[in-house]
N, C-alpha and C positions, 0 to 999 in steps of 0.2 A: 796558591798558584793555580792559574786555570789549563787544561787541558786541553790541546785541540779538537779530543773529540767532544770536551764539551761545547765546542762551538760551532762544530756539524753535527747538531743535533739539541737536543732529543727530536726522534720522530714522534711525533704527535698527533692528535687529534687538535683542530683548530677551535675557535679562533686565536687565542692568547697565549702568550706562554705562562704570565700567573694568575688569571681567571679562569683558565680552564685546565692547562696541564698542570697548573703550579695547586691547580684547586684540587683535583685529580690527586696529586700525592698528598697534598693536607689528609684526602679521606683516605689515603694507602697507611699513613702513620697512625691515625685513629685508628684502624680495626685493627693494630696492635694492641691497642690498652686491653682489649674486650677481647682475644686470641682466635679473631677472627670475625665473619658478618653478624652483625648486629640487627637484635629482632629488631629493636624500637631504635631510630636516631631523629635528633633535633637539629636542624639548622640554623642557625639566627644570623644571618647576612647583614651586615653594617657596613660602612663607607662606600669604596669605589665597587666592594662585593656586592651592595645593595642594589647603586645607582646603574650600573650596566651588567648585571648577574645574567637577565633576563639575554638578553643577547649574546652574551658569552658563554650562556650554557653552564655557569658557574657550578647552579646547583643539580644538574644531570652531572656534571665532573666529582663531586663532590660527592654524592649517591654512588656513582660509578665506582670512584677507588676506596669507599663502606664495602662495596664488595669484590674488590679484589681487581679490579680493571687496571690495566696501565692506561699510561698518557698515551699510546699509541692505540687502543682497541675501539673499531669502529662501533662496538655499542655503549662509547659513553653518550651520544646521541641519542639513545633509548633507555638512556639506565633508570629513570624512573619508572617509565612501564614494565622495567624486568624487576625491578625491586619488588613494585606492587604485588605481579603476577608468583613472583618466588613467596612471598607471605611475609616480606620485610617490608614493616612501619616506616616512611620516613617521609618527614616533614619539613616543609622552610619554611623563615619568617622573614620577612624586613620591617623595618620600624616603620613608620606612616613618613618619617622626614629623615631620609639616607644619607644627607648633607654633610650629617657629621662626622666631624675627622674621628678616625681610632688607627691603634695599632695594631688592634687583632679584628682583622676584618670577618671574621667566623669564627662562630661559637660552635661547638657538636656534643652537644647529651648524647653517651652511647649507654646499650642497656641490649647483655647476651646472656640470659642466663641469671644467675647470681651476680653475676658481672658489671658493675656498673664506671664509669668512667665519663669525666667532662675535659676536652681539650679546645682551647684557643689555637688559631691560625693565623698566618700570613704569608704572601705573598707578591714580590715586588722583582719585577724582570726573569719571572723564571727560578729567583731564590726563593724556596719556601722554610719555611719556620713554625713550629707549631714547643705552644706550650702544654704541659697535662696539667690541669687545676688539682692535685691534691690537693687537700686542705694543710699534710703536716709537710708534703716539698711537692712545694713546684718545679717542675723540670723543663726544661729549653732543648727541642735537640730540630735537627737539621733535616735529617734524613741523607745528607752525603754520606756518612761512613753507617755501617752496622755501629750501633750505641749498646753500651750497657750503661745504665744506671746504680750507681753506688751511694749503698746508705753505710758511713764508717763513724767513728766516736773522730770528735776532732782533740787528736793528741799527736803530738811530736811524731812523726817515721807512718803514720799511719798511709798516708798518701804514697810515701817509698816503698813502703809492705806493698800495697794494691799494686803498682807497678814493677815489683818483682815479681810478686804471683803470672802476671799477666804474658813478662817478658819469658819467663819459663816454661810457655806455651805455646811461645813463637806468634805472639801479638803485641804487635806496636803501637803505643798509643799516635794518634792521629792530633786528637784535640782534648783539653781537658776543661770541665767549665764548672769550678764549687757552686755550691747554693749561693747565691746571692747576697743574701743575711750573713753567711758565714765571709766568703768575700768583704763585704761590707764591713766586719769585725777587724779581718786583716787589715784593710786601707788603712784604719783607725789607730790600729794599736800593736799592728807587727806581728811578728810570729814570737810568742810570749808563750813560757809554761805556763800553768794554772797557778802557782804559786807567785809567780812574779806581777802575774795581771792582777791578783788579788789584792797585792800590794799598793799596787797603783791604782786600786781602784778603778778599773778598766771593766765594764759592763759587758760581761760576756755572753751571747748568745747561748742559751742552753739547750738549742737544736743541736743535731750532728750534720755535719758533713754531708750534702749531696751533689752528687758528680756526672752529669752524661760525661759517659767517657767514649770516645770516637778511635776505634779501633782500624786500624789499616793491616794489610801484608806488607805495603810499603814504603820501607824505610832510607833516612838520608836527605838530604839537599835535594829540590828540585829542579831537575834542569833547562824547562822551558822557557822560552827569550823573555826577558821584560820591556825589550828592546828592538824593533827591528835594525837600529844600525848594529847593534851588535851581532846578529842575527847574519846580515849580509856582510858584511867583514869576516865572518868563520866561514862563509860562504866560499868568497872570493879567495880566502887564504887555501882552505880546502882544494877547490876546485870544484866545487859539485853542487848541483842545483841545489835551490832553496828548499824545493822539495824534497828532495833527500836527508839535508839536514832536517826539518821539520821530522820527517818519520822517522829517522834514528833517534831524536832527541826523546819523543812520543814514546818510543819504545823504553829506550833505556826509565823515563819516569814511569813510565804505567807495569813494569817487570814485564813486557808480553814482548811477542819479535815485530821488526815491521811486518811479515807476513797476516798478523794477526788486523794491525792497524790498519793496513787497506781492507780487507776484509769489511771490517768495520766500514771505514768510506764508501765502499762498495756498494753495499745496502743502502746510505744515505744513497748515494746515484740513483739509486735504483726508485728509491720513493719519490725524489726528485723527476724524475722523470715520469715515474704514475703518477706525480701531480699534474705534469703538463699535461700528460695524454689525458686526463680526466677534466683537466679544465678547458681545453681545447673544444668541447662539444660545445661548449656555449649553454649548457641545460643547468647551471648552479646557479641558486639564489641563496643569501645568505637569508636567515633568520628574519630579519628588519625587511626586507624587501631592498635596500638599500643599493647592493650592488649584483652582480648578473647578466651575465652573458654579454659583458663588455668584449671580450676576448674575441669573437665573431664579426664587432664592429671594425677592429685593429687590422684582423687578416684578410676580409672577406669580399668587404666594400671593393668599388673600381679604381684603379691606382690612381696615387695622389704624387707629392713631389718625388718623395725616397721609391715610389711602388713594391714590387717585393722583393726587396732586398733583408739581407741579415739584419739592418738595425730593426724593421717593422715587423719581423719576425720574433724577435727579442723581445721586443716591448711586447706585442701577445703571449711569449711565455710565462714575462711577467706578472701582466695580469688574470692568465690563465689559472698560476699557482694561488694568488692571492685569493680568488674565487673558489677555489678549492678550500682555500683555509677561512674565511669568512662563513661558506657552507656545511660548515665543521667535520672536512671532509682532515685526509691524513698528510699531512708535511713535514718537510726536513725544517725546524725554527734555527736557521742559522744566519746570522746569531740569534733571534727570537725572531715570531713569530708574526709580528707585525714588519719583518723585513724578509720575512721569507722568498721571496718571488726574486730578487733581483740576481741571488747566488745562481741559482739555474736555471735561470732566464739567459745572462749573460753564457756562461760557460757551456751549456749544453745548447744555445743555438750560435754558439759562432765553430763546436764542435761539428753540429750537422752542415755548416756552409763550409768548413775547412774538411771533412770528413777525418776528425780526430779522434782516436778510437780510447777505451773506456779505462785504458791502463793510464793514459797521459789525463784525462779529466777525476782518475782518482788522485794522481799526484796534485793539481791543481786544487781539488780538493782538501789537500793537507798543508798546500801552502794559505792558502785561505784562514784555516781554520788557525795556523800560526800568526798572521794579521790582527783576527780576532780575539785570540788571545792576550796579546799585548795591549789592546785596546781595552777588554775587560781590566787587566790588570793595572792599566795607568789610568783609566778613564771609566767609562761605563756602559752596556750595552742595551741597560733600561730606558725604554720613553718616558717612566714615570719621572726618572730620576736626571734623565741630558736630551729630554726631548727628542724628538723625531731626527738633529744629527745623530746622536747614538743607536738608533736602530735602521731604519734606512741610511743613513750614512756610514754607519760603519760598514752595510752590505755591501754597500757602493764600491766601498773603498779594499776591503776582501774581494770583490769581484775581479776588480782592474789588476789589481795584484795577481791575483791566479793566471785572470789570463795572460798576463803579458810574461809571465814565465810559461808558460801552457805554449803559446806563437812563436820561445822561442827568445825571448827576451830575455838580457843579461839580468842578477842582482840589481846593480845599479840603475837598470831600468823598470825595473822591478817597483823599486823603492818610488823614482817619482809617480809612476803610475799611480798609486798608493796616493800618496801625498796628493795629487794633482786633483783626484775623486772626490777625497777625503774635505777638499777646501771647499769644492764647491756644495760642501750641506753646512757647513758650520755657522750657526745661528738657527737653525733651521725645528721649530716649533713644536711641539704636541699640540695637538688641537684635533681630537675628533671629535666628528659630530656622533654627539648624546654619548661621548665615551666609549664607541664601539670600536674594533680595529676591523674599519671599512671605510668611508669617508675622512680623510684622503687619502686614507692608509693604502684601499688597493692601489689608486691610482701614481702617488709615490712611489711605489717599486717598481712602476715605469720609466718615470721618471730619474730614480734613482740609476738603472740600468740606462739608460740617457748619459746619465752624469760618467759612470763607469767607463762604459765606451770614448767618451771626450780622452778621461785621461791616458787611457790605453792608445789610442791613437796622438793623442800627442806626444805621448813614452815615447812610443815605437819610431817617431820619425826625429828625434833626439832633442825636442822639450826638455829642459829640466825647469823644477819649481824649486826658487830659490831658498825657501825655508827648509830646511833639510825635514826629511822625512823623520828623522828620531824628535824633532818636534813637534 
């Protein structure tokens, strides 16, 4: 189940959210194997990590969390020359022909010491994955929960044993995933003593048991919507904005108070907004040369049909953010990275034309990141994987939502806002030019904030769109 803050956010360093921050934590889980930075590492870039690395900063991200950087600290932009300069070896490959499909798009030879260690990577919308190539178990883990890895004999209760131990610590298993092999034994032939597989002849694995096991504090049912109509129904039963519901719901899953949660929101605002004011100079280029200082052209020019009004101001915040994150500068990826611009484009300049202060654009914030949520959970918020409607579309569609409770608008108007955004990307394509999130991607999250605005003002003036919004 996804959490709304995981859909305001993470703050990041640009451009992507899985070639750069998702590449980012790939090297955060590697200099685990090796208990920290690694004298000597290897890169080996295959697929989409190959074909657009160069531009995505892939392998400065990847360098970067070798030594300990998050997805948000502004020197993964330089993390090779700090590598260099701190006395840490590290090298990238790509093959001569990057074409080919794989599922581990990075390879890393680590070497600390005595220490030696080889793990495979992926990721894909922001989810990363990374395996450790031992030779006697290979291990899968995620990096969502704190993991321990368990080596046990595979015999009867031995799994129940580990899970007692654990529970009497006051940790809850989160997720549990066998070896593979051993998996593979079960499908086959059930859960069988050693006497009875013998008999049947049953070809047993003579490895043991390996387990990431994904540990949480927290335990139970999760209770965030999978559903906006059910979502706006508790709304309307209650009486209390959607936003409210959204942050108690937040709270009660994550054990923390609402107090905590805004907080949290708070700070996205707050980056959100040092995006605009930094993209706003018009002085960003990204990498490629590609895009820059569009956001001068939007504001600055002599007025045209709209002149300055809130939508032409919007649209430059849009493309202001985008340039920020193309220039791999620092963003709020909500919901990733390539749709960043349209969330605080929309709500932070119809805030400045309404003079709506920072407590109601964190609430909108959280209703937002409730949209997004359901959206991950029935759908998906990857370009690789629903094209360009699921990442600028989906912003689109969390925009109008936000705001049109943000102005004041009921649930139910709430809802077509939403829907009304949300129609107008569907079908709507990946296609960037040479694979970079810049062409059309800045210009999309203009666009997309276009689209947003549409359905908010048709909400507001009592539009409804016939497909009900829980479709």
């Amino acid at each position: 189940m996804v959490s709304l803050l995981d859909i305001i956010g993470p703050v990041m360093v640009g451009p992507s959210s899985s070639h750069t921050a998702g590449a980012c934590r790939i090297g955060l889980l590697a200099r685990c194997l090796v208990g920290g930075t690694p004298e000597r590492a290897r890169m080996e870039l295959h697929g989409s990590f190959a074909r657009t690395g160069e531009g995505h900063g892939t392998d400065k991200a990847l360098a970067g969390g070798l030594m300990g950087f998050r997805p948000d600290d502004e020197r993964l932009r330089d993390a090779l020359d700090i590598a260099e300069r701190e006395g840490s070896t590290t090298s990238s490959r790509r093959p001569r022909s990057p074409t080919t499909r794989t599922r581990t798009p990075v390879r890393i030879t680590l070497e600390r010491g005595d220490r030696h260690a080889t793990m495979t990577g992926s990721s894909l919308g922001g989810r990363t994955s990374a395996r450790h190539r031992d030779r006697r178990y290979p291990v899968e883990v995620t990096g969502n929960y704190h993991t321990i890895v368990l080596v046990a004999e595979d015999v009867k209760g031995s799994v129940a044993r580990i899970a007692t131990v654990l529970s009497e610590h006051s940790i809850n298993i989160a997720t549990l995933a066998p070896h593979e092999k051993a998996a593979r034994w079960r499908r086959l032939h059930g859960h069988r003593d050693r006497r009875y597989s013998r008999r049947r002849g049953a070809r047993r694995d003579p490895r043991p048991v390996v387990g990431p096991v994904g540990v949480s504090p927290r335990q139970g049912e999760r209770l965030m919507y999978k559903s906006l109509g059910d979502a706006i129904r508790d709304a309307e039963v209650a009486e209390i904005p959607l936003a409210q519901l959204a942050l108690e719901t937040e709270a009660k899953d994550q054990g923390r108070t609402v107090g905590d949660i805004r907080s949290a929101l708070k700070r996205a605002l707050d980056v959100m907004r040092s995006a605009v004011a930094q993209g706003m100079t018009g002085d960003l280029y990204s990498a490629s040369g590609l895009v820059g200082g569009g956001r001068g052209q939007a504001a600055y020019r002599p007025r045209r049909a709209v002149g300055r009004t809130p939508f032409r101001d919007i649209l430059a915040r849009a493309l202001a953010v985008q340039e920020v994150n193309a220039a791999m500068g620092v963003i709020v990826a909500a919901p990733t990275a390539g749709g960043a611009g349209v969330l605080p484009a929309v709500l932070t300049g119809l805030a400045a034309a309404r003079d709506i202060g920072d407590n109601a654009l964190v609430s909108a914030l959280a209703v937002a990141g409730l949209i997004g949520a359901v959206i991950a959970e029935r759908a998906s918020l990857s370009g690789a994987e629903g094209g360009c409607q699921a990442e600028t579309g989906a912003a689109a569609a969390m925009a109008a939502g936000a705001a049109t409770e943000m102005l004041g608008g009921s649930p139910s108007r709430f809802g077509h806002a939403t829907a009304l955004a949300m129609q107008g990307t569907l079908g709507l394509v990946c296609d960037p030019l040479g694979g970079l999130v810049e062409l059309p991607c800045v210009f999309r999250n203009a666009t997309g904030s276009a689209i947003a605005l549409t359905g908010i003002e048709l909400a507001m003036a009592g539009v409804e769109f016939k497909i009900p919004w829980t479709k």
